[in-house]
N, C-alpha and C positions, 0 to 999 in steps of 0.2 A: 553568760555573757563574758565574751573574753575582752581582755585588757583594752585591744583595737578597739573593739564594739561600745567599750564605756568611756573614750578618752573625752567627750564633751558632753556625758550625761551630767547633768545638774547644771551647765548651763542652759541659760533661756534670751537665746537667740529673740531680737524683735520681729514680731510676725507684720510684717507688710500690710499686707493687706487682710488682715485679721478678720480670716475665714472660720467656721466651726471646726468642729472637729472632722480629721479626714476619712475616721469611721463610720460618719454618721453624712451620708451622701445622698439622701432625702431634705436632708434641714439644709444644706448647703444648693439645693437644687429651689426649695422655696423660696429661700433667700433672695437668690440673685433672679428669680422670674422676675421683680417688677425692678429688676434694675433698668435703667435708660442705654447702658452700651453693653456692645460681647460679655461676658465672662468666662470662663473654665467649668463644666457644670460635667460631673461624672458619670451621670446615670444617660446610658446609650453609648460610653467608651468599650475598646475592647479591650480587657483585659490580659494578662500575658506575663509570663516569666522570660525574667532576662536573666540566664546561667552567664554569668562572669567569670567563673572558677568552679570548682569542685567544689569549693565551702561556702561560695556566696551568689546565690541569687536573687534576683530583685522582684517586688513585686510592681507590675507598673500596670497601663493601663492608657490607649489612645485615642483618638477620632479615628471614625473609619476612613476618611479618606483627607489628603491635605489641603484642599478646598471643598467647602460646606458648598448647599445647594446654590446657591446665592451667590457664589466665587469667590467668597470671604478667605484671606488665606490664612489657613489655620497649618501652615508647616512647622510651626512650632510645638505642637500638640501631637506630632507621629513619630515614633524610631525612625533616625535614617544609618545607615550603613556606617559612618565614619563617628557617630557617639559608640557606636555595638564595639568598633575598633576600637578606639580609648578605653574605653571600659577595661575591656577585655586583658590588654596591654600593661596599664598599669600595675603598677607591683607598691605593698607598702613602701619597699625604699625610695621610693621618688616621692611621696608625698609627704611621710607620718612625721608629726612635729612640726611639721611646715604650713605657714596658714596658701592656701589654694584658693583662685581667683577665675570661676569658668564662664566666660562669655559665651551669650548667645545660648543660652545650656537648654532650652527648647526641656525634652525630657527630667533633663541634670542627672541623666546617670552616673556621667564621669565624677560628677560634685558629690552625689550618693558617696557613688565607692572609693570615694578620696577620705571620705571620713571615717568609713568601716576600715578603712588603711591607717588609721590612725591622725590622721591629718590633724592641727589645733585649732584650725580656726578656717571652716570652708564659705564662701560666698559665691551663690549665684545668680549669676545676671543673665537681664534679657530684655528687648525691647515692649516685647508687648504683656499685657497685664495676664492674658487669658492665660498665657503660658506660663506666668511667673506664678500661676495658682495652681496652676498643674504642676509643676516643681517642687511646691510647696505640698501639693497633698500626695505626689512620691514620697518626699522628704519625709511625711508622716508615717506613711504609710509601711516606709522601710527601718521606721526609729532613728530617723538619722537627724537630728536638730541643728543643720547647716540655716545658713541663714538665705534669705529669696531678696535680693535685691533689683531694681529697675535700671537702669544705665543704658542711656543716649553716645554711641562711639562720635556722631558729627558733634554734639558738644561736649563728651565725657561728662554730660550731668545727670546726678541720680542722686540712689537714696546711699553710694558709697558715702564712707566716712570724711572729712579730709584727712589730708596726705596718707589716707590709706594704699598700701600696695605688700605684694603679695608674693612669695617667693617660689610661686608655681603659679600658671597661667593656663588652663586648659580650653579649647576651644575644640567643637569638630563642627562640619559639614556649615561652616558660616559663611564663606567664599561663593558668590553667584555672579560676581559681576568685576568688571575690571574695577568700575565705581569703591566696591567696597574694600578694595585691597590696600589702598592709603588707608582706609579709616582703623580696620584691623590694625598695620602698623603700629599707627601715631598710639592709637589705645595699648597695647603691649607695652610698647617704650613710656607710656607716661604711668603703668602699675604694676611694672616688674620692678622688685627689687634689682642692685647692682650685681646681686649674683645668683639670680633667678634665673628658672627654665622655663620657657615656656612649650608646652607640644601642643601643636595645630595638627588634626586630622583632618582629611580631604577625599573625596572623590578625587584619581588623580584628573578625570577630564575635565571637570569644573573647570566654567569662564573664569581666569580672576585669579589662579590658585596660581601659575607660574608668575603674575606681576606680580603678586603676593610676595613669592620669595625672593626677587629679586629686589624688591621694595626692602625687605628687611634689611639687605646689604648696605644700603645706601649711605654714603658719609661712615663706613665703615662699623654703624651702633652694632649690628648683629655676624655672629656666624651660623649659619647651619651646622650643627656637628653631625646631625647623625640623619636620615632619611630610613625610617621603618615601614617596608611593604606591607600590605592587610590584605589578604584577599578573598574570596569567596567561603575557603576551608575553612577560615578563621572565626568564620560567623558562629552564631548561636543556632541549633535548630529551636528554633520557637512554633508556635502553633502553627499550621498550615493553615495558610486563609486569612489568618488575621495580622499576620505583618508582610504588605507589599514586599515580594522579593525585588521590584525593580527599585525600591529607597534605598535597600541595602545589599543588594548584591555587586558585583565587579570590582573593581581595582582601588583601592585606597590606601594611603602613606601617612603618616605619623613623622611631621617636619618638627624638630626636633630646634628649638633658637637658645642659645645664651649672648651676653653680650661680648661682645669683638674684645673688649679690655679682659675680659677675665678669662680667656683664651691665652691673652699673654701673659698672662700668670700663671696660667698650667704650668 
């Protein structure tokens, strides 16, 4: 284990939704049979390596398709194209030492390998439960004891801390609608630190992803510094057949925000 790999061994993150163990995916499947709503149940996922670098691979594992038979929307539960970007992109110096804050993290691969970077203190959020337990049995699964939390962006309520915030923000492929592009905003701006970064990855055609960035500008809180292309090369070859190339193939950017003030202090 190197130094990165052990920087939060021996803490004991609180488990959410205090599932079994995420080796043991028969007892986590009895479990939740006689629950009353969804949950995240492993056994029927496909499973699959996500190569992020030459020294770190993930183990992970999704539904087969992002709506179940029933048109239940399980997109939170598949790899899509702009987490494989972040991932991928990341480098220890953007994160290690710094606690990290990933919204929407559906998979949490960026939240994984934010930790194996050394990161002090990672937290992943997401709206719905089922996914927040697939995050969590990633999390296990790749030893990484980041913490799985639930957070609402129309009222920023969850199981964050208060005045918890974070001096990196990672978010990908959360942008569908013009709708959600204030909500992303106001949430960046109310848990970034004063000299945080946050990177948003995107499909670049997504509904939603240009008022996005022109929403950050607003009242001058944000700059864009940097825009990073992602494109098809950049991907992972992963198993054929088992990860949709149309989730993750075509054009995506890695929008890069700090705040407008600490621009003028460069």
């Amino acid at each position: 284990m190197t130094s990165e790999d052990s920087v939060l061994s021996g803490s004991n993150p609180q488990n959410v939704f205090q599932t079994p163990s995420a080796k043991d995916p028969q007892k986590l499947h009895d479990d939740v049979e006689a629950a009353s709503e969804p949950h995240f149940c492993p056994i029927g996922m496909q499973p699959y390596d996500l190569v992020v670098s030459d020294s770190l691979t993930l183990k992970m594992i999704q539904a087969p398709t992002a709506f179940n038979g029933v048109g239940v929307d399980e997109t939170g539960t598949v790899l899509w194209g702009a987490a494989v970007c972040l991932a991928r992109w990341l480098r220890p110096k953007h994160v290690k030492g710094k606690r990290v804050l990933e919204l929407g993290c559906g998979a949490a691969a960026p939240a994984i390998v934010s930790h194996r970077y050394g990161a002090s203190h990672v937290v992943a959020t997401d709206m719905e439960e089922n996914t927040l337990q697939q995050a969590e049995y990633h999390a296990q699964q790749n030893e990484s004891p980041i913490e799985v939390r639930k957070l609402d962006w129309d009222s920023r309520q969850g199981a964050l801390d208060e005045g918890f915030q974070a001096e990196v923000i990672l978010a990908s492929d959360v942008i569908y609608s013009v709708a959600q592009a204030p909500l992303l905003a106001e949430t960046i701006d109310a848990f970034l630190t004063n000299d945080g970064t946050a990177y948003i990855a995107a499909r670049d055609s997504r509904t939603g992803v240009e008022d996005f960035r022109n929403l950050m500008g607003v009242e001058g809180k944000f700059v864009e510094v940097e825009t990073i292309p992602c494109g098809f090369d950049e991907m992972p070859q992963v198993f054929e057949g088992v990860i949709s190339k149309t989730r993750w193939t075509g054009k995506h950017s890695i929008h890069v925000f700090e705040r407008n003030y600490k621009q003028s202090q460069a």
